[in-house]
LOMILUM-507169 format. One line per 10 residues: number of its first residue (from 1); for each residue x, y, z of C-alpha. Coordinates in Angstrom, 2 decimals. Layout:
# residues N
NUM) X:Y:Z; ...
This chain:
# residues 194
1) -102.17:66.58:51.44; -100.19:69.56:50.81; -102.21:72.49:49.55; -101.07:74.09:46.42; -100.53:77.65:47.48; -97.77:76.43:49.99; -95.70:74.86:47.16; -92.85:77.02:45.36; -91.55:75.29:41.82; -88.20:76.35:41.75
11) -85.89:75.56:38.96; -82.10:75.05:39.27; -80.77:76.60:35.46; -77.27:77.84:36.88; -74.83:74.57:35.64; -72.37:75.72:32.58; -72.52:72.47:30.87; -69.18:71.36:30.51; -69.80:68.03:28.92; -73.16:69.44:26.37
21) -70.82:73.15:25.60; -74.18:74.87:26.11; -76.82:75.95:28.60; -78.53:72.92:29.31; -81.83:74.52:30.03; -81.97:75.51:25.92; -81.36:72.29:24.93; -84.11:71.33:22.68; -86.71:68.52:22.58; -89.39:68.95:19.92
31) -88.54:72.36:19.36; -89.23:72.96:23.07; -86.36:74.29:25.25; -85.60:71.68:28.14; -86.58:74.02:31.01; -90.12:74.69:29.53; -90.47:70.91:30.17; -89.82:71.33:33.88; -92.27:74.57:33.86; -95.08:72.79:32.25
41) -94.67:69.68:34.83; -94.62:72.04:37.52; -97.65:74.53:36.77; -100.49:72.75:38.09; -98.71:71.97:41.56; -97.30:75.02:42.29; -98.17:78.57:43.64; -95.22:79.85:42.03; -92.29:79.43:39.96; -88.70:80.49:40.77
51) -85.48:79.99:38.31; -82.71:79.93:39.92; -79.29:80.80:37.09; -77.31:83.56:36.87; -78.03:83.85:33.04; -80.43:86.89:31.85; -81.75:84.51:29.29; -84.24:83.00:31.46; -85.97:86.13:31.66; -87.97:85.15:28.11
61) -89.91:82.44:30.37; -91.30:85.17:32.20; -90.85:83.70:35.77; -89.00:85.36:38.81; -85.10:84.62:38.48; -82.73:84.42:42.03; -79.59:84.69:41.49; -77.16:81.77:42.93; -75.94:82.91:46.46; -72.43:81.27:46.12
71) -71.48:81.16:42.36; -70.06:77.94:40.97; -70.97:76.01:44.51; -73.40:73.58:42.53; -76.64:72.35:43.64; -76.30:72.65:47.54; -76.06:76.68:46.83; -78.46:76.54:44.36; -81.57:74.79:46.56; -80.22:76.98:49.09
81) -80.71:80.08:47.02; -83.89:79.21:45.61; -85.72:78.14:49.64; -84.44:81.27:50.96; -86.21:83.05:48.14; -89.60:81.35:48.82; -92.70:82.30:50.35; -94.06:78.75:50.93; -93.45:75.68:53.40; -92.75:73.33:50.27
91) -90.55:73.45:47.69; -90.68:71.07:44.35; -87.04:71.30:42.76; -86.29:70.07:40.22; -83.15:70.76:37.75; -83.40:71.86:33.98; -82.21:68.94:32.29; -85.02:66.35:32.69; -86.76:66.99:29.81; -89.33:63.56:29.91
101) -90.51:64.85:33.99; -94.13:64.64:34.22; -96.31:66.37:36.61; -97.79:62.68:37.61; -94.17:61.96:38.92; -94.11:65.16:41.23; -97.63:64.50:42.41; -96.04:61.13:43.97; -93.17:63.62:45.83; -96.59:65.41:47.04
111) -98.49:62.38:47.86; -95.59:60.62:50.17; -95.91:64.19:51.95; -95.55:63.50:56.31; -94.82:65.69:58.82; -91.54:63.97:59.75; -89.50:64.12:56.03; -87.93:67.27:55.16; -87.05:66.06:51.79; -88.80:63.94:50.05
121) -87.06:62.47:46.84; -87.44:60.21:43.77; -85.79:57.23:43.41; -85.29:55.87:39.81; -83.92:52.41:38.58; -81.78:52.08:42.13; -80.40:55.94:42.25; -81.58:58.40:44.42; -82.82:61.70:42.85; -81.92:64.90:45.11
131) -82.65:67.24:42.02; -86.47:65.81:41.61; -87.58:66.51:45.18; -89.72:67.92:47.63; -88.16:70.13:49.99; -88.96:72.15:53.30; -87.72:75.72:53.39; -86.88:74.79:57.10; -83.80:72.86:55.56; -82.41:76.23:54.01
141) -80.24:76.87:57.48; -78.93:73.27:57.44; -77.65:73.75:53.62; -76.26:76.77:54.61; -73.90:75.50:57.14; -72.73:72.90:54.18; -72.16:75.60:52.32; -70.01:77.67:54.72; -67.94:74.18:55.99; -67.30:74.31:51.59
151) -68.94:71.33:51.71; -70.41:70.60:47.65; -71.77:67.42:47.78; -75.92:67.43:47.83; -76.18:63.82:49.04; -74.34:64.99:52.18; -76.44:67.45:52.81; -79.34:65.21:52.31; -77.86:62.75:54.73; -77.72:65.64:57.20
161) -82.16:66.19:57.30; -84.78:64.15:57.57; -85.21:62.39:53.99; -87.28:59.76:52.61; -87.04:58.23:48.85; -90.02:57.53:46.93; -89.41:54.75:44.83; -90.57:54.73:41.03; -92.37:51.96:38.95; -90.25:50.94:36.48
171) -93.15:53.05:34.12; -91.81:55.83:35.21; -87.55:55.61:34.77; -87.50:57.71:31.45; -89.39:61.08:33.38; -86.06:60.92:35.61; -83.57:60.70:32.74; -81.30:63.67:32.53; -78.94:64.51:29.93; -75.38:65.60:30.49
181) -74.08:64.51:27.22; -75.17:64.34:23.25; -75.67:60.49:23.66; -77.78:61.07:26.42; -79.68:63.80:24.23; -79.97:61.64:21.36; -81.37:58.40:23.59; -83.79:60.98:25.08; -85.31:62.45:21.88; -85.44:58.52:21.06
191) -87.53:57.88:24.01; -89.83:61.31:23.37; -90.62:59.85:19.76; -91.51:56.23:20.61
């Protein structure tokens, strides 16, 4: 069991939404902004809380902010950025745009903890989910190098550590959903009031 205090939340808020025209991390669900959905799931597992977006806005949540090291190099610079700003072993990252994450999901990241798995990541109706994982901050070097080869894609990076998936009941497939479009949005707040 991994103790609390070595577990950093951290928060990846930097995407410019192409496909939703807006910060993804506002998006709304019961007059709640997105992000504050992947705070609340995070609070009672964590030591501390890191955001990790170039955007000042953030600031209202009232958690520590990291800039992304390499702008516009997606998540790979992102986790990077937020593991080389964390004081703990373990990392829980998740991205803003999973509104329906619970924290009973992430305690199942936690619980499939073993020495040998550097990430450790859900895996929802058949897909893998590298932006709902638990991460060592001994990977940060090994991201880095993907980052200075220009390499952008997270599942190759993942390939390149020690990973295991943890697979979820079927119960579970909405707290994974993410929303990249207004259908997705509208399916989601569909799901939330059912």
């Amino acid at each position: 069991m991994i103790d609390k205090a070595n577990i950093t939340g951290i928060i990846l808020a930097g995407g410019k939404s192409s496909r939703m025209g807006t910060d993804k991390g506002f998006l709304k669900l019961n007059n709640k902004p997105f992000i504050q959905y992947s705070i609340d799931a995070l609070q009672p597992l964590v030591s501390d809380i890191l955001i990790v977006s170039d955007a000042a806005a953030y600031d209202v949540f009232g958690l520590k902010r990291i800039h992304d090291t390499l702008k516009n190099a997606g998540p790979i610079s992102g986790i990077y950025s937020g593991l080389k700003a964390s004081k703990t072993t373990y990392n829980l990252v998740l991205s803003c745009d999973i509104p329906l994450i619970t924290t009973v999901v992430l305690q199942k990241l936690i619980d499939a903890f073993d020495e040998e798995s550097e990430i450790i990541q859900a895996e929802s109706n058949g897909k893998t989910m590298p932006l709902i994982a638990l991460y060592k901050s001994s990977i940060k070097d090994t991201f880095k190098s993907f980052l200075e080869q220009d390499e952008r894609r997270l599942r190759i990076a993942i390939k390149a550590c020690n990973y295991k998936n943890v697979v979820l009941d079927e119960a579970y497939h909405n707290a994974t959903l993410n929303v990249n479009t207004k259908e997705e949005l509208k399916h989601i707040e569909d799901v939330y009031n059912h």
